[in-house]
Structure formats: structure tokens, C-alpha cells
N, CA, C and O atoms as a GROMACS GRO file, in nm:
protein
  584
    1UNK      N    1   4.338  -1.066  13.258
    1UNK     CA    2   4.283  -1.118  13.133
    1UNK      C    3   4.161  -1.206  13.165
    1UNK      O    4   4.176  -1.272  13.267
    2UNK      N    5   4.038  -1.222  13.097
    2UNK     CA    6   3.925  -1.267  13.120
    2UNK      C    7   3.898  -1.399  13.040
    2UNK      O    8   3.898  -1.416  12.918
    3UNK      N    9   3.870  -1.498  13.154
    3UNK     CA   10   3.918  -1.638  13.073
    3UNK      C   11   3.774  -1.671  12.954
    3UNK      O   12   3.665  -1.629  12.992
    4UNK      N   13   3.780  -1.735  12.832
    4UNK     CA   14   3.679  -1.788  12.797
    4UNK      C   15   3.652  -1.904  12.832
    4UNK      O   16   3.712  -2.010  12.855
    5UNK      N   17   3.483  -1.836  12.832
    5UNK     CA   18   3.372  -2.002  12.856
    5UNK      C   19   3.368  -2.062  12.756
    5UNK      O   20   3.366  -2.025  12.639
    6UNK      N   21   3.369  -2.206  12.827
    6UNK     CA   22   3.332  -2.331  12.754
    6UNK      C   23   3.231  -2.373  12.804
    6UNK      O   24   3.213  -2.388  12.924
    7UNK      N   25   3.147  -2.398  12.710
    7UNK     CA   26   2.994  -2.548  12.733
    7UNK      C   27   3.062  -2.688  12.749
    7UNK      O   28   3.119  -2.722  12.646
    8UNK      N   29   3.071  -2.769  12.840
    8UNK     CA   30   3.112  -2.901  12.797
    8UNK      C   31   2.969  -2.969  12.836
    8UNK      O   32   2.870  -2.923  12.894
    9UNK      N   33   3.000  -3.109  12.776
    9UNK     CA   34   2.880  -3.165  12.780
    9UNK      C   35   2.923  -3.313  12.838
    9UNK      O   36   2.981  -3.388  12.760
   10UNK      N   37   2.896  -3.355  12.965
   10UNK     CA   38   2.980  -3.475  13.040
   10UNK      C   39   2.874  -3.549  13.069
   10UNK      O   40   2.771  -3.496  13.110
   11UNK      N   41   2.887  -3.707  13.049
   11UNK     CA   42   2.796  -3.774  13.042
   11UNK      C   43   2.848  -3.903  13.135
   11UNK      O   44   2.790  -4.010  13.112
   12UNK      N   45   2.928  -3.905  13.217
   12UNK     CA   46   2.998  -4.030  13.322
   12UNK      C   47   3.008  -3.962  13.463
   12UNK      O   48   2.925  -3.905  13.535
   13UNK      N   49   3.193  -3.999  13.479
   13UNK     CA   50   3.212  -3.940  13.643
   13UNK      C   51   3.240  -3.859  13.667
   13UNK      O   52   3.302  -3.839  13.772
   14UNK      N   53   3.204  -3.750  13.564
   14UNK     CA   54   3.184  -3.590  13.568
   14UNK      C   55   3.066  -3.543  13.584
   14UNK      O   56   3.040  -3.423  13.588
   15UNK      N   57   2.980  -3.643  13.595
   15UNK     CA   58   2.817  -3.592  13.641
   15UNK      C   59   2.783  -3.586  13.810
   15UNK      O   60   2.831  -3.669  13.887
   16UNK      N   61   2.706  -3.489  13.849
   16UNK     CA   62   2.666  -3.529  13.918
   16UNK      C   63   2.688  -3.616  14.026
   16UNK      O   64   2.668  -3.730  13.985
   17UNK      N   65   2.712  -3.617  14.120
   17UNK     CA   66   2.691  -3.773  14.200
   17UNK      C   67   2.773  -3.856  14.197
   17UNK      O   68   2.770  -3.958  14.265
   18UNK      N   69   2.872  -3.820  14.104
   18UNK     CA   70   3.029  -3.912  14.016
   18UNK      C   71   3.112  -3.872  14.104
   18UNK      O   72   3.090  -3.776  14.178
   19UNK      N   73   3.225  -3.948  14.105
   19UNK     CA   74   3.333  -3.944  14.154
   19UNK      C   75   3.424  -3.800  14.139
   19UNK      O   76   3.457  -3.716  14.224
   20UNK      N   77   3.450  -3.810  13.990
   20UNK     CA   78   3.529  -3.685  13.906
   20UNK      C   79   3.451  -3.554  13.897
   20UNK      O   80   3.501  -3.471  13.822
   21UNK      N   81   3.329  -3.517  13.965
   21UNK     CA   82   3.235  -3.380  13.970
   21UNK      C   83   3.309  -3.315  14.041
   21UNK      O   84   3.326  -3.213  13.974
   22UNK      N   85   3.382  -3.299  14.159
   22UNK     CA   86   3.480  -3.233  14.214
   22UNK      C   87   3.545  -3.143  14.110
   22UNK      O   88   3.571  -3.026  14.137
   23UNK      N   89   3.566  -3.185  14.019
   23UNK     CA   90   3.646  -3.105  13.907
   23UNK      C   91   3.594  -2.985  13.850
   23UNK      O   92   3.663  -2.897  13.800
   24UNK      N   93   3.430  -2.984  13.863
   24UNK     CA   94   3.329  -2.884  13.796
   24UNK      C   95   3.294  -2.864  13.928
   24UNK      O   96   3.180  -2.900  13.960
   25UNK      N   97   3.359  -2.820  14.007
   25UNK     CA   98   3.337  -2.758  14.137
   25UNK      C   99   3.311  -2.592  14.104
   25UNK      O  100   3.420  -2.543  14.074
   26UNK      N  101   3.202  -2.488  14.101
   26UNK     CA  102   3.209  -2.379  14.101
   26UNK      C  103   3.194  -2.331  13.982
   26UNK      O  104   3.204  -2.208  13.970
   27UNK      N  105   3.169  -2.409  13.867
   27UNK     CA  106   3.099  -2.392  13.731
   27UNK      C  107   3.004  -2.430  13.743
   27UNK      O  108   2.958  -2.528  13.801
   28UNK      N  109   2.943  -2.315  13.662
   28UNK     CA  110   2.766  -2.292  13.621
   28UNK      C  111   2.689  -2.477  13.532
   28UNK      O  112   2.713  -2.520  13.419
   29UNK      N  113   2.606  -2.533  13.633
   29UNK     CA  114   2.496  -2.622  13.553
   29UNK      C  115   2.442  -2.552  13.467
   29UNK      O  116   2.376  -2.467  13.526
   30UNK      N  117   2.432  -2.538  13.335
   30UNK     CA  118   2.384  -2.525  13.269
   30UNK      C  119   2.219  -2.602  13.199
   30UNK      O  120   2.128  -2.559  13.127
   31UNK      N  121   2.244  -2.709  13.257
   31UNK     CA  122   2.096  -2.792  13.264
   31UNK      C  123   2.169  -2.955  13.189
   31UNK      O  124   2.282  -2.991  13.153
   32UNK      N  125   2.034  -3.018  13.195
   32UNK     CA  126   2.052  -3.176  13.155
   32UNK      C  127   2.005  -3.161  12.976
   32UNK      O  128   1.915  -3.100  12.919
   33UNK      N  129   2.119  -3.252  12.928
   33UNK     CA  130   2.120  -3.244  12.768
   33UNK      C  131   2.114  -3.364  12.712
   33UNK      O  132   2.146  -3.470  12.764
   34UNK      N  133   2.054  -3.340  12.558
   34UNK     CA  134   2.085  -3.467  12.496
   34UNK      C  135   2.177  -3.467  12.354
   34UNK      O  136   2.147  -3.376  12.277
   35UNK      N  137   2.255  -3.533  12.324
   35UNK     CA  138   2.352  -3.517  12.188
   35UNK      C  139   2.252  -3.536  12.081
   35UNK      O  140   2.150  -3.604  12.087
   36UNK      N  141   2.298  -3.461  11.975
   36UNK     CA  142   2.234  -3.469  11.850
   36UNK      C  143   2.306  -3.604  11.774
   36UNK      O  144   2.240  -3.696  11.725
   37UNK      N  145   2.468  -3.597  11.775
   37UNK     CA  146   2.482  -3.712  11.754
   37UNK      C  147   2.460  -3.841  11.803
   37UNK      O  148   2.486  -3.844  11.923
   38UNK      N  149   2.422  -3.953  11.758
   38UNK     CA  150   2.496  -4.055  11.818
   38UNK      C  151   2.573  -4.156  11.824
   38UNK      O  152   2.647  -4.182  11.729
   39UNK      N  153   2.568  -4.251  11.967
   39UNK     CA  154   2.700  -4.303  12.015
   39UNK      C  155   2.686  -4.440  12.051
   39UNK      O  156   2.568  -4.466  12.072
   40UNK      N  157   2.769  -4.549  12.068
   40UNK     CA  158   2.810  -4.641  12.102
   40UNK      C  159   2.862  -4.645  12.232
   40UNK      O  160   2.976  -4.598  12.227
   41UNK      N  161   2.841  -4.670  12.317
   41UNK     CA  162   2.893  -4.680  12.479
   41UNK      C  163   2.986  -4.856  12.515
   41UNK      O  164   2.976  -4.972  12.475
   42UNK      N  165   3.050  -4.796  12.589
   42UNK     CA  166   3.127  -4.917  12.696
   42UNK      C  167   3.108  -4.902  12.809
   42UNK      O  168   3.045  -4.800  12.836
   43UNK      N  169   3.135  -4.958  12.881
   43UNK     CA  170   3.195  -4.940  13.040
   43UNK      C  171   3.312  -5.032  13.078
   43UNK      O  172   3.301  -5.154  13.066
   44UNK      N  173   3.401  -4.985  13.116
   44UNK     CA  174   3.580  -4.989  13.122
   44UNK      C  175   3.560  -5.004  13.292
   44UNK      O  176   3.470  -4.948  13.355
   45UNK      N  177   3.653  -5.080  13.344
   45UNK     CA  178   3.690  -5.111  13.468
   45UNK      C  179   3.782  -4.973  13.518
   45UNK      O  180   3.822  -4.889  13.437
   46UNK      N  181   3.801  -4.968  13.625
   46UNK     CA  182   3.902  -4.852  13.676
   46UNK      C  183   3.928  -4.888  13.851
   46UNK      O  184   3.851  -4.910  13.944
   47UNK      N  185   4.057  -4.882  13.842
   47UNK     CA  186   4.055  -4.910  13.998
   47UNK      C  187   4.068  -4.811  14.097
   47UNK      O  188   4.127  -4.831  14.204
   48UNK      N  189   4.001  -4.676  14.054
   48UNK     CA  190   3.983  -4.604  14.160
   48UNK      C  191   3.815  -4.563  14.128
   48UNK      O  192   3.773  -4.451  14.157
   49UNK      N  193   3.720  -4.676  14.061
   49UNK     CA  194   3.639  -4.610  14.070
   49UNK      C  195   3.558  -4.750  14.054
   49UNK      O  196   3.596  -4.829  13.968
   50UNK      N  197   3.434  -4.786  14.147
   50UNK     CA  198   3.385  -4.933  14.186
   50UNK      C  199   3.336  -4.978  14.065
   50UNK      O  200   3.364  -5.091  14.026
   51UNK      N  201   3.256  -4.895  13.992
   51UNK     CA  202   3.168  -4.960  13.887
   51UNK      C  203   3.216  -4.885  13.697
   51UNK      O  204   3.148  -4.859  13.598
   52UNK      N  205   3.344  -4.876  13.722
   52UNK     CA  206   3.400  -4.823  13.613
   52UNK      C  207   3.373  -4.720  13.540
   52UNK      O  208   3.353  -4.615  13.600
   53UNK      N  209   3.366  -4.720  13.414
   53UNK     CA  210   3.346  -4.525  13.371
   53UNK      C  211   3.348  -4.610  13.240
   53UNK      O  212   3.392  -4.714  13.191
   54UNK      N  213   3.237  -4.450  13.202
   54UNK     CA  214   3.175  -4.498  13.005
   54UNK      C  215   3.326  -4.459  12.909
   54UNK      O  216   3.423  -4.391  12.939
   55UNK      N  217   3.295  -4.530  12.793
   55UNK     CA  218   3.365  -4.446  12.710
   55UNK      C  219   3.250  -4.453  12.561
   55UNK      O  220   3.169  -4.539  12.529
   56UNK      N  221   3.271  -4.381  12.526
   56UNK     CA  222   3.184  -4.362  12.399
   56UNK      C  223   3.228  -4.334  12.250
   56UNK      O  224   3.318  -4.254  12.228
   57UNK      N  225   3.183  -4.380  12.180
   57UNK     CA  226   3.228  -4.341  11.989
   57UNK      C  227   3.117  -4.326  11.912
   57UNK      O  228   3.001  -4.367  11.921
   58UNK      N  229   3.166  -4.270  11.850
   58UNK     CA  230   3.014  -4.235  11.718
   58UNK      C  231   2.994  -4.329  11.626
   58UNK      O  232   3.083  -4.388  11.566
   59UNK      N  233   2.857  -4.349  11.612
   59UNK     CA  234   2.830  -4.458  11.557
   59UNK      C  235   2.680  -4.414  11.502
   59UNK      O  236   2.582  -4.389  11.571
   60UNK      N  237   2.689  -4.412  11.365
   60UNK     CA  238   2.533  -4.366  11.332
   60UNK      C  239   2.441  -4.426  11.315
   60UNK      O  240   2.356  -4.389  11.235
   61UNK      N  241   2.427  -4.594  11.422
   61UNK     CA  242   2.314  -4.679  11.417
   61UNK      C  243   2.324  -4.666  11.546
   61UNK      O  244   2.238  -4.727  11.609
   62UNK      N  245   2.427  -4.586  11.628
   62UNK     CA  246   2.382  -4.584  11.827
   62UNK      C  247   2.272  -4.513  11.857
   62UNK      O  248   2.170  -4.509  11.790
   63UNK      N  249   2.297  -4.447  11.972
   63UNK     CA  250   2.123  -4.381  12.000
   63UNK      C  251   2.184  -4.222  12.072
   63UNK      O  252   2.300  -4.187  12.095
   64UNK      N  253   2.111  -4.182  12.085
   64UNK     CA  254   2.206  -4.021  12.145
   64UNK      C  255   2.202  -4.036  12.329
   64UNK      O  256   2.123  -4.102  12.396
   65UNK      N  257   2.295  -3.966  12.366
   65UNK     CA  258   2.345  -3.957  12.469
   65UNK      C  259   2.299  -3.835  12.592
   65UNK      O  260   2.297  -3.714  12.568
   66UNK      N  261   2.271  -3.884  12.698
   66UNK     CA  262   2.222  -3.820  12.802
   66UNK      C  263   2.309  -3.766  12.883
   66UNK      O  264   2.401  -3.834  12.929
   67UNK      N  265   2.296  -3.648  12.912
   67UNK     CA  266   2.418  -3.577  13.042
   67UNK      C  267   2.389  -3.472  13.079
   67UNK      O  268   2.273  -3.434  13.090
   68UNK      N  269   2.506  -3.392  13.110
   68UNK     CA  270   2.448  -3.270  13.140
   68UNK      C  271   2.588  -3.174  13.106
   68UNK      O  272   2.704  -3.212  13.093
   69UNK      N  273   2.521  -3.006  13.098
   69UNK     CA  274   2.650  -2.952  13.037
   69UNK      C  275   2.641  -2.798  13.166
   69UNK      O  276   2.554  -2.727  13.216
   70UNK      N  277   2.804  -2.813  13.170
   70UNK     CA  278   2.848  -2.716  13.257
   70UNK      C  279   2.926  -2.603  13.152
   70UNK      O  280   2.964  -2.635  13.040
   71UNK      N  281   2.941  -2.468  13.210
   71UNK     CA  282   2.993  -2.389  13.125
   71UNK      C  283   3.111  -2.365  13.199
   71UNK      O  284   3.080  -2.310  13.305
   72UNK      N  285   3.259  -2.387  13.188
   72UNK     CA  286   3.394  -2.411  13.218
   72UNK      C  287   3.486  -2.296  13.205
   72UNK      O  288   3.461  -2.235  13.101
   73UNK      N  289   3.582  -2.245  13.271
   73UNK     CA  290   3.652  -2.135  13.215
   73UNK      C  291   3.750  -2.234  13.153
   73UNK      O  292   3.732  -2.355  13.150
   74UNK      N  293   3.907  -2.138  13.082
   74UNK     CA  294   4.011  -2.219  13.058
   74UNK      C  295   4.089  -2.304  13.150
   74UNK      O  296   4.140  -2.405  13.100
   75UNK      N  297   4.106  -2.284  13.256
   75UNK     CA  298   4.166  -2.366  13.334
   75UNK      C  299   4.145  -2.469  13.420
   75UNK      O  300   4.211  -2.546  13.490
   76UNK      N  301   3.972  -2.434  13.379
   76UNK     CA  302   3.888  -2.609  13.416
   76UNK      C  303   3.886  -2.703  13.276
   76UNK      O  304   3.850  -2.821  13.278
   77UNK      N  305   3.934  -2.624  13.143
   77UNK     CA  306   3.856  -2.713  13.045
   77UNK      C  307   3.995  -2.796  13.071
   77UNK      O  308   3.986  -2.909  13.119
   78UNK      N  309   4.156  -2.726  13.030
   78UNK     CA  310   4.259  -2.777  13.090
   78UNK      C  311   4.281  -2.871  13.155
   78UNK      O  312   4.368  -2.949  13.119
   79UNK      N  313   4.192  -2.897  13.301
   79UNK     CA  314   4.191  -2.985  13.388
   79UNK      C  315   4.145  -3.089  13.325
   79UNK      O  316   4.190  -3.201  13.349
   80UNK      N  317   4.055  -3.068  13.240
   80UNK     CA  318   3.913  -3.178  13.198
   80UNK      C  319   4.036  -3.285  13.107
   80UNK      O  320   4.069  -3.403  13.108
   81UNK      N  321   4.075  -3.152  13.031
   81UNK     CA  322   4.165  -3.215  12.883
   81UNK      C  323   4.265  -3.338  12.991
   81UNK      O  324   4.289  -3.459  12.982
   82UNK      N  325   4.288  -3.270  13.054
   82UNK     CA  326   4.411  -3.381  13.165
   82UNK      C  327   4.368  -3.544  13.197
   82UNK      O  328   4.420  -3.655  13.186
   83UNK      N  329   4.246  -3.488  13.242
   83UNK     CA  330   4.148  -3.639  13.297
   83UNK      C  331   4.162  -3.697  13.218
   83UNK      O  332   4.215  -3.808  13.217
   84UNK      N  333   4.105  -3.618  13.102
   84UNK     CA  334   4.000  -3.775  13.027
   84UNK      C  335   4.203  -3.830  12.916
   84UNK      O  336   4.227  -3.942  12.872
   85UNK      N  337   4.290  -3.720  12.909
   85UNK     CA  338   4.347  -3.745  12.827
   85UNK      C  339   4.378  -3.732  12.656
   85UNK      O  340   4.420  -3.794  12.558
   86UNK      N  341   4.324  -3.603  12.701
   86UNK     CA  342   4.274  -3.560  12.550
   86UNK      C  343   4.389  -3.577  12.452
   86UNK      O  344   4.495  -3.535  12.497
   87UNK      N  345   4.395  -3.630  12.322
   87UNK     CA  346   4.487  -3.625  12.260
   87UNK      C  347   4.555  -3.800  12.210
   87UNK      O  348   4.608  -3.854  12.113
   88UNK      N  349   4.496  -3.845  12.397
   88UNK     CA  350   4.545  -3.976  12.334
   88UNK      C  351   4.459  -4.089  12.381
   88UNK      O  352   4.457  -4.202  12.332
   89UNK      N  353   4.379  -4.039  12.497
   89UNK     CA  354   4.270  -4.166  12.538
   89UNK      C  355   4.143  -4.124  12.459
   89UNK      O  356   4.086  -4.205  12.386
   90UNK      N  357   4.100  -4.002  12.474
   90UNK     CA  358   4.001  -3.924  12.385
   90UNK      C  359   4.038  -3.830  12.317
   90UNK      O  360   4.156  -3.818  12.284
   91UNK      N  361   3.949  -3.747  12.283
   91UNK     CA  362   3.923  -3.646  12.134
   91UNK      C  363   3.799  -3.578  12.211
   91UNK      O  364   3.694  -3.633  12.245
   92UNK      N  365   3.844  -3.434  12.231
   92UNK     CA  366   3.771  -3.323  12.275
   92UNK      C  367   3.681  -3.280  12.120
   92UNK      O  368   3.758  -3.251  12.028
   93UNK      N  369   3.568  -3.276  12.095
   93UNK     CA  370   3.454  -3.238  12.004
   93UNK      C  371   3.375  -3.141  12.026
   93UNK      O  372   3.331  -3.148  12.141
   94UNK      N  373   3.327  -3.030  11.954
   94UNK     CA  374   3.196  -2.962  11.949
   94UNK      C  375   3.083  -3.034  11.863
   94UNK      O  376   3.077  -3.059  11.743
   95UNK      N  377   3.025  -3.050  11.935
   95UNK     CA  378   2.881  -3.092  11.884
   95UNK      C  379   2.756  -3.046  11.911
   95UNK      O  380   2.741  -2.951  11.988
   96UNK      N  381   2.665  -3.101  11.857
   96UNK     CA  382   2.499  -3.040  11.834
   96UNK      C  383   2.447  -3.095  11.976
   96UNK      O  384   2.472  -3.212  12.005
   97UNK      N  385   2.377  -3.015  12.061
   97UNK     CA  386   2.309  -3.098  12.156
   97UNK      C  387   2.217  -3.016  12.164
   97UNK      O  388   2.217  -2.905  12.109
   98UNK      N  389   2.095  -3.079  12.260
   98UNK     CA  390   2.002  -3.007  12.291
   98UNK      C  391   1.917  -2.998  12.440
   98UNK      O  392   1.853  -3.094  12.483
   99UNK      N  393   1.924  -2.893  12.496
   99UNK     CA  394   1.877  -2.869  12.633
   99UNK      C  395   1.723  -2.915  12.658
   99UNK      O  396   1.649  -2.903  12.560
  100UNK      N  397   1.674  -2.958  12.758
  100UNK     CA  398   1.562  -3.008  12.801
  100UNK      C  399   1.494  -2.863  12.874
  100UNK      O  400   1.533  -2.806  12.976
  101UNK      N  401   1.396  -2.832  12.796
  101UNK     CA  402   1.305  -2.715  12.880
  101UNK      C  403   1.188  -2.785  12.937
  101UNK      O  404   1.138  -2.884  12.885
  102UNK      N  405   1.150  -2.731  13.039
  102UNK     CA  406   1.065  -2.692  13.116
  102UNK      C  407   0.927  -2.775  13.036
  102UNK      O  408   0.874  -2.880  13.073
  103UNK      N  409   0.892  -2.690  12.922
  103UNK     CA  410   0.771  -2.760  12.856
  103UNK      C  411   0.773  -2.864  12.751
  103UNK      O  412   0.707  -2.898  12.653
  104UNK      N  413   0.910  -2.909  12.834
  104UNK     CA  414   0.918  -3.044  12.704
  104UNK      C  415   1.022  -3.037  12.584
  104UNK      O  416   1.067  -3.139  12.533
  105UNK      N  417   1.060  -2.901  12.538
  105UNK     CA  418   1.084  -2.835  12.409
  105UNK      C  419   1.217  -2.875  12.437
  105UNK      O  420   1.259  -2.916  12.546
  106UNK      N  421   1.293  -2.858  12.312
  106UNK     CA  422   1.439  -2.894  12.336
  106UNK      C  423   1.489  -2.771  12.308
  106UNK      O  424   1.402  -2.693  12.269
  107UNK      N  425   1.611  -2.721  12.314
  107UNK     CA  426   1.687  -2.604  12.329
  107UNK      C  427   1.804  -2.611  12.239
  107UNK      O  428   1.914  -2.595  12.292
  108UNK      N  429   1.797  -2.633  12.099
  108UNK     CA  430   1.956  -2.638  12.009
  108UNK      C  431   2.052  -2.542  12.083
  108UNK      O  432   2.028  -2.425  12.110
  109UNK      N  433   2.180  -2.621  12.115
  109UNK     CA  434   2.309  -2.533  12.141
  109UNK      C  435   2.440  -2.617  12.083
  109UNK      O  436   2.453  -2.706  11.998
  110UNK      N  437   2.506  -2.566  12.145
  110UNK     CA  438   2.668  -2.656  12.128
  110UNK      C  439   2.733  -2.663  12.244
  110UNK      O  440   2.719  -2.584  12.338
  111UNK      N  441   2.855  -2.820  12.238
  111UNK     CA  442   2.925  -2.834  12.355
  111UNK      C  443   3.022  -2.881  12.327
  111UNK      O  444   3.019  -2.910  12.208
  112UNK      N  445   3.101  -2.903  12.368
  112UNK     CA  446   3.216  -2.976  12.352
  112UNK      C  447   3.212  -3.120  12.444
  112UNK      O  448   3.168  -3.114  12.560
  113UNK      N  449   3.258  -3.244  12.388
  113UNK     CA  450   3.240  -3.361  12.474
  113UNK      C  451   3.355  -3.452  12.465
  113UNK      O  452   3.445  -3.420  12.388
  114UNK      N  453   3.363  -3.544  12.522
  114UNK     CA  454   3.525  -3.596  12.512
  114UNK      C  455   3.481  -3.736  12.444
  114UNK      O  456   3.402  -3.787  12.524
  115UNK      N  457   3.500  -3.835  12.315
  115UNK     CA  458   3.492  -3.921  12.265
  115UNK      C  459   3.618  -4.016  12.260
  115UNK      O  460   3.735  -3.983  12.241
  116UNK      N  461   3.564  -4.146  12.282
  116UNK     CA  462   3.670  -4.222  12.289
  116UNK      C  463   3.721  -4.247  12.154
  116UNK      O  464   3.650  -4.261  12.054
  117UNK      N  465   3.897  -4.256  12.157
  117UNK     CA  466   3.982  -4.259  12.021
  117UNK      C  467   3.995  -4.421  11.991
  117UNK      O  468   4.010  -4.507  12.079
  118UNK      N  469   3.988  -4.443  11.862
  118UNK     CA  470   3.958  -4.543  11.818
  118UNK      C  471   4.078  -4.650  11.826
  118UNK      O  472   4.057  -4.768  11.854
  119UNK      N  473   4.248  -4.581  11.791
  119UNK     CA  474   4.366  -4.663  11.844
  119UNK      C  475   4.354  -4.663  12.003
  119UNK      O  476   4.461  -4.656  12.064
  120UNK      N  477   4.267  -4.669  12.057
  120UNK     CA  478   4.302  -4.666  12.219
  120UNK      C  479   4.168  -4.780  12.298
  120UNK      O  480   4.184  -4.869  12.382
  121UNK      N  481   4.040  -4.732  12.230
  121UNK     CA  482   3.952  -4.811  12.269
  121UNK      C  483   3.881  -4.927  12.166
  121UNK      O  484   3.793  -5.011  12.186
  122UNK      N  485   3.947  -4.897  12.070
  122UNK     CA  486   3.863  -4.988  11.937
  122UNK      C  487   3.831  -5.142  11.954
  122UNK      O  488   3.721  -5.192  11.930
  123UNK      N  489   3.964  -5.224  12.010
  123UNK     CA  490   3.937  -5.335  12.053
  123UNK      C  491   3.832  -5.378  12.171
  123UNK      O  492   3.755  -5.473  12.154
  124UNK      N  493   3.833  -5.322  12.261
  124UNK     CA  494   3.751  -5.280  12.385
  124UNK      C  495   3.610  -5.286  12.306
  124UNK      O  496   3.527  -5.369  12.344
  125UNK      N  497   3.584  -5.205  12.203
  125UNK     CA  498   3.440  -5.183  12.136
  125UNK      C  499   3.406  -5.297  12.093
  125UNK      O  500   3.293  -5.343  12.105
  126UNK      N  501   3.543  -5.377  12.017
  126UNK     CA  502   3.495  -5.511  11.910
  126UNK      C  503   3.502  -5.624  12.015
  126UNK      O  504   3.476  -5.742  11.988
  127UNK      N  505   3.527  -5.593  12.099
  127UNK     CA  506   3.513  -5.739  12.259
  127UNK      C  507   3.391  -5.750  12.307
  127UNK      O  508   3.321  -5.850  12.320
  128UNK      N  509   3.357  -5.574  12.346
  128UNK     CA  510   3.198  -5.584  12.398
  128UNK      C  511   3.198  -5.590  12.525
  128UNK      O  512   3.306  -5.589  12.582
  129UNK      N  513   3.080  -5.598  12.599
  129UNK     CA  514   2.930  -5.573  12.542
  129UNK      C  515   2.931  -5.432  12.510
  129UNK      O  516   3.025  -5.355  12.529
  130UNK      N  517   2.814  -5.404  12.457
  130UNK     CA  518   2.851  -5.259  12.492
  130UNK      C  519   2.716  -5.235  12.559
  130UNK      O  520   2.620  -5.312  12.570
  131UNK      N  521   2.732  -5.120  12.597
  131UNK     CA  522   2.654  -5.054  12.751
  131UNK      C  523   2.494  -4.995  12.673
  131UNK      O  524   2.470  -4.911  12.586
  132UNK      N  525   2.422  -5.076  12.744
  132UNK     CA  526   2.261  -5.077  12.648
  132UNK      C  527   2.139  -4.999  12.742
  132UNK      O  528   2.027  -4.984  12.693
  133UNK      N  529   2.170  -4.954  12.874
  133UNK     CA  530   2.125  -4.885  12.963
  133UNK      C  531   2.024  -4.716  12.854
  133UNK      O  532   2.090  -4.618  12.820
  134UNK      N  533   1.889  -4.728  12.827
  134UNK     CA  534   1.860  -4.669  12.802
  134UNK      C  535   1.724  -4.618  12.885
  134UNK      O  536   1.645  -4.693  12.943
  135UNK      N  537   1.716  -4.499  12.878
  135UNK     CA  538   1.560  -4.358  12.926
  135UNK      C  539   1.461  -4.448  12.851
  135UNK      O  540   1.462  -4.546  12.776
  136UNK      N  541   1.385  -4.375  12.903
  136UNK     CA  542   1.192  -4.422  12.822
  136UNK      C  543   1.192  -4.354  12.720
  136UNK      O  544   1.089  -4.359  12.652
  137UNK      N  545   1.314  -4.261  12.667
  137UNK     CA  546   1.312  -4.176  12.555
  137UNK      C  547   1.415  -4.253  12.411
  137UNK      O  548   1.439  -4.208  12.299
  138UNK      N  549   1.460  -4.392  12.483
  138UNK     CA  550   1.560  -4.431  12.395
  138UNK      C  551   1.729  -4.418  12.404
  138UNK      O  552   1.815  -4.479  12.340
  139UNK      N  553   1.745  -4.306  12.516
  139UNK     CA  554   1.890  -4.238  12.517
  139UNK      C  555   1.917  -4.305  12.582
  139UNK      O  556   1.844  -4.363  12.662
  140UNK      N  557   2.087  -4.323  12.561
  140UNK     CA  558   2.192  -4.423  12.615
  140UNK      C  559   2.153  -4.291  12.741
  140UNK      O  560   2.116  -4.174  12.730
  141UNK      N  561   2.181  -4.370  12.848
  141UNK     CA  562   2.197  -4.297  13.002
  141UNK      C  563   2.307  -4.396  13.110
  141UNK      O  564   2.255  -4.489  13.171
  142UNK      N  565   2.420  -4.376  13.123
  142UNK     CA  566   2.506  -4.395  13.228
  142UNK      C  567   2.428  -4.383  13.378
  142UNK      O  568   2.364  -4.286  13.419
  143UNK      N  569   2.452  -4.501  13.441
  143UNK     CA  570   2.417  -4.529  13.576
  143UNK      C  571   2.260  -4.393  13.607
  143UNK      O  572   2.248  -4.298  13.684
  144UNK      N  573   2.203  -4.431  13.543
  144UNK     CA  574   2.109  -4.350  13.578
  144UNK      C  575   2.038  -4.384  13.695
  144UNK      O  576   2.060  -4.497  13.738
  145UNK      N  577   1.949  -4.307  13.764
  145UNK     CA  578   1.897  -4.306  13.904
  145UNK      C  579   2.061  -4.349  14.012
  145UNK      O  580   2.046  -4.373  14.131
  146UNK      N  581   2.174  -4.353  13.962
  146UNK     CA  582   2.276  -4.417  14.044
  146UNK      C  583   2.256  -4.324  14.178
  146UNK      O  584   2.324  -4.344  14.278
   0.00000   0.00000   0.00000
């Protein structure tokens, strides 16, 4: 049986250079993206990881979000759902994003992304700070140049 692809769209220690990229071991880069929606960022402590990991919520005065999207079979998205905790730390989403071409142009597609759930991180949001790390373009960007 022939698994279906998924677009996900990962914007922490599923990027690149992250800790948790091991996981998108042998799935297709699809290229570096930006969300159509946007988001509100944190950064959460973790003790297996030095400088902690984002979590994010929608918020339609945040700014859109930088990452990049891999295309996943089922038994990586599975894995993914495991990590982040889908169901009860986050909320797996399809959303609007858009690919960065070559001449600048953006590329409308869809992805799926993992958002932080509001009984789980809400207080965390109303404590603060929240994570203000932005591109010359405005976009929230996680440890960028890290």
C-alpha cells in the first residue's frame, strides 16, 4: 500500500540544524516558507534541549512565521504527531503558506503545522515574554543564523 504525502511546515527543533531534524531524516526539503497566518511565539525551557523550543498561537496582531516545509509519508507525520503531542500539547493545522522563489516571488501552497493548545500553553503566553526575534522582512524567525 502506498503511503500518503504530507507538506508539514516546522519552524523550531525540527529545522535544520535542530536537535529533533533526525526525525525528517530522508524526507524531501521542500524549500524555506512563510505562514500566511499569523502567530505569537514563546520559548519554553526543555531539559534535553540547551536553549529551549518555540511554541506558537494565532494571533491576528502577531507577524507570520518563518520555516521550512518537508513533504512526510504517514509514518513520519505519526512520529511528528508523537513529538510535539498532538492532541494535547498541540493541534496539528493546514494552513496557507508561501514558498520563497528564486526571484523573490512567493509560491501559495498548503501545510500542515503544529500550534500550541491554549489549555496547555495559555498561561505561559499571559507570563511572557514572548519571543520578538524577527527577519528584515518582519517574520517571527526562531534562532535564526543559530
Amino acid at each position: 500500500m502506498r503511503s500518503i504525502m504530507h507538506r508539514v511546515f516546522v519552524y523550531g527543533t525540527l529545522k535544520s540544524g535542530f536537535f529533533n531534524h533526525r526525525l525528517l531524516g530522508g524526507c524531501e526539503f521542500f524549500g524555506g516558507a512563510v505562514t500566511v497566518p499569523t502567530y505569537k511565539m514563546i520559548e519554553t525551557g526543555h531539559n534535553m534541549i540547551e536553549n529551549g523550543f518555540p511554541v506558537i498561537m494565532p494571533d491576528p496582531e502577531g507577524k507570520p512565521l518563518v520555516g521550512e516545509i518537508y513533504t512526510v509519508d504517514n509514518e513520519t507525520l505519526a512520529r511528528l504527531d508523537q513529538l510535539e503531542r498532538e492532541g494535547s500539547s498541540y493541534d496539528r493545522k493546514l494552513i496557507d503558506v508561501t514558498l520563497a522563489l528564486a526571484a523573490g516571488e512567493r509560491l501559495p501552497t498548503k501545510a500542515f503545522i503544529y500550534v500550541g493548545r491554549e489549555d496547555r500553553f495559555g498561561k505561559a503566553f499571559a507570563r511572557g515574554p514572548l519571543y520578538e526575534t524577527v527577519n528584515e522582512r518582519g517574520e517571527l524567525d526562531w534562532k535564526a543564523g543559530a
